[in-house]
C-alpha positions as a Markdown table, in Angstrom:
| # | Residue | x | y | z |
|---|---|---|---|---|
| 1 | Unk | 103.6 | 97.4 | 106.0 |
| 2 | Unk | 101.6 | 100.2 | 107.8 |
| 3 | Unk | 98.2 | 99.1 | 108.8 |
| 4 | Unk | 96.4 | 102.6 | 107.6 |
| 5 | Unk | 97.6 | 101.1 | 103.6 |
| 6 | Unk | 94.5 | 100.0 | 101.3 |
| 7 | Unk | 93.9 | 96.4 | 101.9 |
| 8 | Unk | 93.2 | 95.1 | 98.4 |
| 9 | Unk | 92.1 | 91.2 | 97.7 |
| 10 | Unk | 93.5 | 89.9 | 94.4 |
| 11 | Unk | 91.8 | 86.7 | 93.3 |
| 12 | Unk | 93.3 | 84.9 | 90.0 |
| 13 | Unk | 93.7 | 81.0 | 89.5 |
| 14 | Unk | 97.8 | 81.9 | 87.9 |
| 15 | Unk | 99.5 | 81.3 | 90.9 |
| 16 | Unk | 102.4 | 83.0 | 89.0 |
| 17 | Unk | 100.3 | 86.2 | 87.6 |
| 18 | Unk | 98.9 | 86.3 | 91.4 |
| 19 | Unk | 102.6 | 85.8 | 93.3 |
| 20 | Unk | 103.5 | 88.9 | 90.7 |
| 21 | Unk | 100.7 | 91.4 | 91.2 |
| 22 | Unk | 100.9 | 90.8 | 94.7 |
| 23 | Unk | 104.8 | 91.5 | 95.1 |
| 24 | Unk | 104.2 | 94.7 | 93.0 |
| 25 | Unk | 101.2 | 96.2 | 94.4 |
| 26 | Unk | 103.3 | 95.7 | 98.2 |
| 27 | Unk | 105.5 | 97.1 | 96.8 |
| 28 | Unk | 104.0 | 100.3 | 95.7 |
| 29 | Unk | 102.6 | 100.7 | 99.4 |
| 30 | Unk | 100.0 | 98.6 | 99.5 |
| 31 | Unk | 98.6 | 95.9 | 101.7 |
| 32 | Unk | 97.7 | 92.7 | 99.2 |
| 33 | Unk | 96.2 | 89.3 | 100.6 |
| 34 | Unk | 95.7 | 86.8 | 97.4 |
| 35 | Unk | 92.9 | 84.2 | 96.5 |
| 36 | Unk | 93.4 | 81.5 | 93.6 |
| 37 | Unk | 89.6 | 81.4 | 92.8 |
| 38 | Unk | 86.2 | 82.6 | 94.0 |
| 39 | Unk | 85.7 | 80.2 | 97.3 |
| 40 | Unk | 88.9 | 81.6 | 98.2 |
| 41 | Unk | 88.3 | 85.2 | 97.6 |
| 42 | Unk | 84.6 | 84.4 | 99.9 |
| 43 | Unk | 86.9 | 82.8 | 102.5 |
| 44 | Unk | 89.3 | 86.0 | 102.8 |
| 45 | Unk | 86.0 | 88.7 | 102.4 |
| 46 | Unk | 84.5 | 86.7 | 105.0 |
| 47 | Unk | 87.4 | 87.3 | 107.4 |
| 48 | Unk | 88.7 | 90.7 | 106.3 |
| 49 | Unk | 88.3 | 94.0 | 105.1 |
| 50 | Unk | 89.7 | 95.2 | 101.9 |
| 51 | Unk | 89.5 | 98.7 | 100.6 |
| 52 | Unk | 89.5 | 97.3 | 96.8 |
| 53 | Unk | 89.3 | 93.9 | 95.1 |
| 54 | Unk | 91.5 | 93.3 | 91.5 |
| 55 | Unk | 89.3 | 89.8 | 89.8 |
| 56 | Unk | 90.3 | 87.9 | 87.3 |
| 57 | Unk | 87.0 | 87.2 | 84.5 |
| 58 | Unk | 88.1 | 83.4 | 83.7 |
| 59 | Unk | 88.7 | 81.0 | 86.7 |
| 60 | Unk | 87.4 | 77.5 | 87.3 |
| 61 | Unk | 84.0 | 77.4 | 89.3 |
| 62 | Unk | 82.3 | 80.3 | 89.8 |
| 63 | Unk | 83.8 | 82.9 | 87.3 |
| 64 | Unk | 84.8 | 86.5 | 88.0 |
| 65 | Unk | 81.5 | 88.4 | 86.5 |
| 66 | Unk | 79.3 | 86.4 | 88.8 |
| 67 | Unk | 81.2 | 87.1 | 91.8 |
| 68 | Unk | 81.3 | 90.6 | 91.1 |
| 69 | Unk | 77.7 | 90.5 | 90.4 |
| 70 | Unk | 77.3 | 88.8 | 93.9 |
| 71 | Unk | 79.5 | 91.1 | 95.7 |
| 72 | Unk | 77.9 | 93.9 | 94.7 |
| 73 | Unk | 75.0 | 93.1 | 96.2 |
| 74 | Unk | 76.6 | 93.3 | 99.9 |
| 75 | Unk | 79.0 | 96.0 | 99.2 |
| 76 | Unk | 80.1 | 98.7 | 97.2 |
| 77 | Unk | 83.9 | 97.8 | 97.4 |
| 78 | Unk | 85.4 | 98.5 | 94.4 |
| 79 | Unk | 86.3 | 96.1 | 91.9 |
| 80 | Unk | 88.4 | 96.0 | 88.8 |
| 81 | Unk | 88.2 | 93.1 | 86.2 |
| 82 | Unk | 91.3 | 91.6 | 84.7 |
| 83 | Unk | 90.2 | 89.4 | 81.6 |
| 84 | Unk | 92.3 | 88.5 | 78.2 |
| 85 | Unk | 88.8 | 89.3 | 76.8 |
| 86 | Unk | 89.2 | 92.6 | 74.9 |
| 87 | Unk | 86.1 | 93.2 | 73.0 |
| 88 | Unk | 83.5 | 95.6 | 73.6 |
| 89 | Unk | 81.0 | 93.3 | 74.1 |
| 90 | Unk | 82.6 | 91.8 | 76.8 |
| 91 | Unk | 83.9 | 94.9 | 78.9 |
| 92 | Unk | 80.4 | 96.2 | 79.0 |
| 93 | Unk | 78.7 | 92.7 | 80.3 |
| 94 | Unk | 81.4 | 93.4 | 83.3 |
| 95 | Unk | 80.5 | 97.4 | 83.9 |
| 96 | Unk | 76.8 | 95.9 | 83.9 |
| 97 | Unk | 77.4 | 93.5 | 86.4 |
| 98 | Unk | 78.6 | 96.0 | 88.7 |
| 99 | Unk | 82.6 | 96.4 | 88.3 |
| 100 | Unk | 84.6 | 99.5 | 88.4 |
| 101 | Unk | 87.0 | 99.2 | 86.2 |
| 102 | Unk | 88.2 | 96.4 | 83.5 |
| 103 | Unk | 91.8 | 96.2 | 82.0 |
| 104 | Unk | 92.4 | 93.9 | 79.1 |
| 105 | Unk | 95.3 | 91.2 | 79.7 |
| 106 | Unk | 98.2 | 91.0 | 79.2 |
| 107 | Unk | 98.8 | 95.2 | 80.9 |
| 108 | Unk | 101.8 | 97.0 | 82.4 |
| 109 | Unk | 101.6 | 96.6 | 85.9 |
| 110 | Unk | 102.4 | 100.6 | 86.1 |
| 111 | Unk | 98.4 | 101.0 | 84.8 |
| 112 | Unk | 97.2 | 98.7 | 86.6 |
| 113 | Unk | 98.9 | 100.9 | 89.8 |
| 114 | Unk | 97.3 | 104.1 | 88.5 |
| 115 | Unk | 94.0 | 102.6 | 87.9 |
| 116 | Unk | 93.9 | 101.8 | 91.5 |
| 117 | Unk | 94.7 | 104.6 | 92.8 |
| 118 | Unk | 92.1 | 106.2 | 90.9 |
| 119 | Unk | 89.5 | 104.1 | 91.9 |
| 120 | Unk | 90.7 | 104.4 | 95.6 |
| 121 | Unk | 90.5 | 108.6 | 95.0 |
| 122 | Unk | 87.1 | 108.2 | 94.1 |
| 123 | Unk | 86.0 | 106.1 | 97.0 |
| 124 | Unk | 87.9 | 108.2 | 99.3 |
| 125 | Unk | 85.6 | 111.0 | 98.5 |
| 126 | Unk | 82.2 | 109.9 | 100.4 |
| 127 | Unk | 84.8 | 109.2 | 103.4 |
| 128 | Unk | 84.7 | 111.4 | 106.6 |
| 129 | Unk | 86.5 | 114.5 | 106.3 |
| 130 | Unk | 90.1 | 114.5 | 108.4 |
| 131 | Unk | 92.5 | 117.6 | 110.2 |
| 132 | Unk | 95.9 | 116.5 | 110.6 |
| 133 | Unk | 98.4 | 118.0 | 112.3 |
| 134 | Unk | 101.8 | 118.8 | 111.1 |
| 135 | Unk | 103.4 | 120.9 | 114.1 |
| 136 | Unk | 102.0 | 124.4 | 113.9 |
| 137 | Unk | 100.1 | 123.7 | 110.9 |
| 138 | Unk | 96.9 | 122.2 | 110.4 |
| 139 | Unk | 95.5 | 120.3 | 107.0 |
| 140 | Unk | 92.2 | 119.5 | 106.4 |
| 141 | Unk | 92.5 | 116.3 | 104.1 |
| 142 | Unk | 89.5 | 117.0 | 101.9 |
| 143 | Unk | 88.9 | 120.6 | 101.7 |
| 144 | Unk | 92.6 | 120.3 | 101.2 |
| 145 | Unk | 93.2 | 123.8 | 103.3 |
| 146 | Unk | 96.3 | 124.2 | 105.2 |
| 147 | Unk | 96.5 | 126.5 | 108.1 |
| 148 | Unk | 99.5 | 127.6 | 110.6 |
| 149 | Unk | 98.1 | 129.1 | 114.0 |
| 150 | Unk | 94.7 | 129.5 | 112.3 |
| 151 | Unk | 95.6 | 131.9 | 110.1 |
| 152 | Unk | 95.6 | 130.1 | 105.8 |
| 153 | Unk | 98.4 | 129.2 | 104.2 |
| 154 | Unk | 98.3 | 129.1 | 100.2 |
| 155 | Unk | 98.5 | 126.1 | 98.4 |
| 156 | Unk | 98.3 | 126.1 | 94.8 |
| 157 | Unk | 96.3 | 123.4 | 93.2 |
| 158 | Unk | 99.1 | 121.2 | 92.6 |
| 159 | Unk | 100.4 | 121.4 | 95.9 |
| 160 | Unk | 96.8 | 120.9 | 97.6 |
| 161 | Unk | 96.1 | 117.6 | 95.6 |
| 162 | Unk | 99.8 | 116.4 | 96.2 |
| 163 | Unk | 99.5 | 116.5 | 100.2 |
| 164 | Unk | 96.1 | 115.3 | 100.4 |
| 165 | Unk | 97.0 | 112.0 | 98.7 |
| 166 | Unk | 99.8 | 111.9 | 100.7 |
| 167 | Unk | 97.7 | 112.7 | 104.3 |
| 168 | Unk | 95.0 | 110.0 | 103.3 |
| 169 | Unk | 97.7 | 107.6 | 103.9 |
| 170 | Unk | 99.9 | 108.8 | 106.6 |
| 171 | Unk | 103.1 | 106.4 | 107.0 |
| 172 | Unk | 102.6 | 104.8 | 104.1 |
| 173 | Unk | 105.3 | 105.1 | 101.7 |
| 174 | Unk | 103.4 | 106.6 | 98.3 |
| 175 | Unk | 105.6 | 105.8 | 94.3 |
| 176 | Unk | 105.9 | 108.8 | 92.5 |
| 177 | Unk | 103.9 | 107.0 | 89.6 |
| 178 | Unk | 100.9 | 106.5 | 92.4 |
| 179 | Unk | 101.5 | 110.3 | 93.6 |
| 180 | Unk | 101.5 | 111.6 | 89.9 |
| 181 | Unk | 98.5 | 109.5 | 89.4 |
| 182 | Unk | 96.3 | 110.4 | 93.0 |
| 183 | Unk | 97.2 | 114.3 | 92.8 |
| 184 | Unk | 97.0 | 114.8 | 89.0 |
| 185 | Unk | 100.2 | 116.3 | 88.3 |
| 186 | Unk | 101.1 | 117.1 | 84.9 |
| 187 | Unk | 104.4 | 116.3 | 83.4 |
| 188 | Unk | 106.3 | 112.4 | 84.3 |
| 189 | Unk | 107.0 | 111.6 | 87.5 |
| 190 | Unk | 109.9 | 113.3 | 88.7 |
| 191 | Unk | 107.8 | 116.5 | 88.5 |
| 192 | Unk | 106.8 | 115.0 | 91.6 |
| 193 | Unk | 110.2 | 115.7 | 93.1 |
| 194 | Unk | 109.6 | 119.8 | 92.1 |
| 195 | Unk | 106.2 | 119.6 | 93.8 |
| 196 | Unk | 107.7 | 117.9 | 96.9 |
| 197 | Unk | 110.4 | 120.9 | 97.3 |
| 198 | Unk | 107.6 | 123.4 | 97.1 |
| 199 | Unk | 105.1 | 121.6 | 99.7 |
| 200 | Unk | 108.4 | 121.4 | 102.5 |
| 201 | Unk | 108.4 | 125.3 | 102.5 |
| 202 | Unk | 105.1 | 125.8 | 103.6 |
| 203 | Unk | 104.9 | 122.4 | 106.2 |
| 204 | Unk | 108.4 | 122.1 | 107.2 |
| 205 | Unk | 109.8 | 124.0 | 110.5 |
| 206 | Unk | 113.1 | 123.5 | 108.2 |
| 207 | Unk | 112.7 | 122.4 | 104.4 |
| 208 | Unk | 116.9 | 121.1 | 105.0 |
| 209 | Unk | 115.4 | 118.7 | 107.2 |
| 210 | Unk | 112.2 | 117.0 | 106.8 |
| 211 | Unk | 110.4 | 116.0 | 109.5 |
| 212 | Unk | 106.8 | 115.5 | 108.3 |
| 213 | Unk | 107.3 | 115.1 | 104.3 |
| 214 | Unk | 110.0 | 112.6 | 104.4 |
| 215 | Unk | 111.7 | 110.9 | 101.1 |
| 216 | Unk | 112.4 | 107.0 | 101.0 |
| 217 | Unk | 114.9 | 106.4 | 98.9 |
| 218 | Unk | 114.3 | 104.0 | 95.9 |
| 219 | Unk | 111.1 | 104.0 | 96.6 |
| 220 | Unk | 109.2 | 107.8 | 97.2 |
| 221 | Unk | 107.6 | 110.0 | 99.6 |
| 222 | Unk | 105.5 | 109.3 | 103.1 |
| 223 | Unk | 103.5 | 112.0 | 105.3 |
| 224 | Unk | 103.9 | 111.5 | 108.9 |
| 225 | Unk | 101.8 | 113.8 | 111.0 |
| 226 | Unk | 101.8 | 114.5 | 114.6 |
């Protein structure tokens, strides 16, 4: 696993729940450490850095709405709830303790992916902004402007958003679900595979070929810059 991948922290006392989010979310490009409760979860914060944290509500000891309520007072890494609580009531006592997102149990671990990656695009925003090369081109991550020998190169919307979720993560394999989910593409997720095509013409020295938009097979696309 490349070391640029989001770190995220998921803490739930279901050692079989926790063994299966944490073999998906690798899976999808991720880097996953797992906690079985909240002295656990301290233990890991206290020695790493994670770029997102997935709590369960109900655990033994100290429950997930006070450690989100505690966390949040050191740090504004994101955190999404998982709770088999589904009323109203009870999602906003978790919004108001300072979480980021909630999803209702049980959930397809396909959401669960996308609302990630959303809450990763959002605190991607405030970071620095980042020029990568590709060759004779140039992209500038968030102003999502490509250049070749300083003089522009169009993107259309599409294409802009598709790269840049691709560059914030260079060598890290990306799932067409995350992709469709990070650049906003509309249609399923082999409209992904179109968008792809269309990007290689305008980064590639020969589209036949990749060298910088590569495809993984079975699994989806990775950027790999100069």
């Amino acid at each position: 696993m490349n070391d640029d991948a989001p770190h995220i922290l998921v803490v739930d006392d279901d050692d079989r729940l926790r063994d299966l989010l944490k073999q998906y979310l690798a899976g999808n490009g991720y880097r996953v450490t797992a906690a079985g409760d909240a002295a656990q979860a301290r233990a890991r914060l206290h020695g790493m850095a994670f770029d997102l944290i997935v709590l369960d509500v109900m655990m033994p000891g100290e429950d997930g709405l006070s450690l989100t309520a505690s966390l949040k007072e050191e740090s504004d890494t994101p955190i999404l709830l998982l709770t088999a609580r589904s009323e109203p009531e009870d999602r906003i006592d978790g919004l108001e303790r300072g979480a980021d997102d909630y999803l209702a149990k049980p959930f397809e671990p396909r959401e669960l992916v996308l609302r990630i990656s959303n809450l990763l695009r959002r605190a991607q925003r405030t970071m620095p902004a980042a020029v990568l090369r590709l060759g004779e081109r140039r992209f500038d991550v968030e102003r999502t402007e490509l250049t070749r020998n300083d003089l522009p190169v169009r993107l259309t919307p599409a294409e802009g958003r598709l790269l840049q979720a691709l560059a914030r993560r260079p060598g890290v394999t990306l799932s067409r679900d995350v992709l469709v989910a990070e650049s906003r593409i509309e249609g399923n997720a082999r409209t992904v595979d179109v968008q792809v095509t269309r990007l290689r013409r305008k980064i590639e020295p020969d589209p036949r070929f990749p060298r910088y938009l590569q495809t993984v097979r079975g699994e989806g696309y990775v950027l790999r810059p100069d």
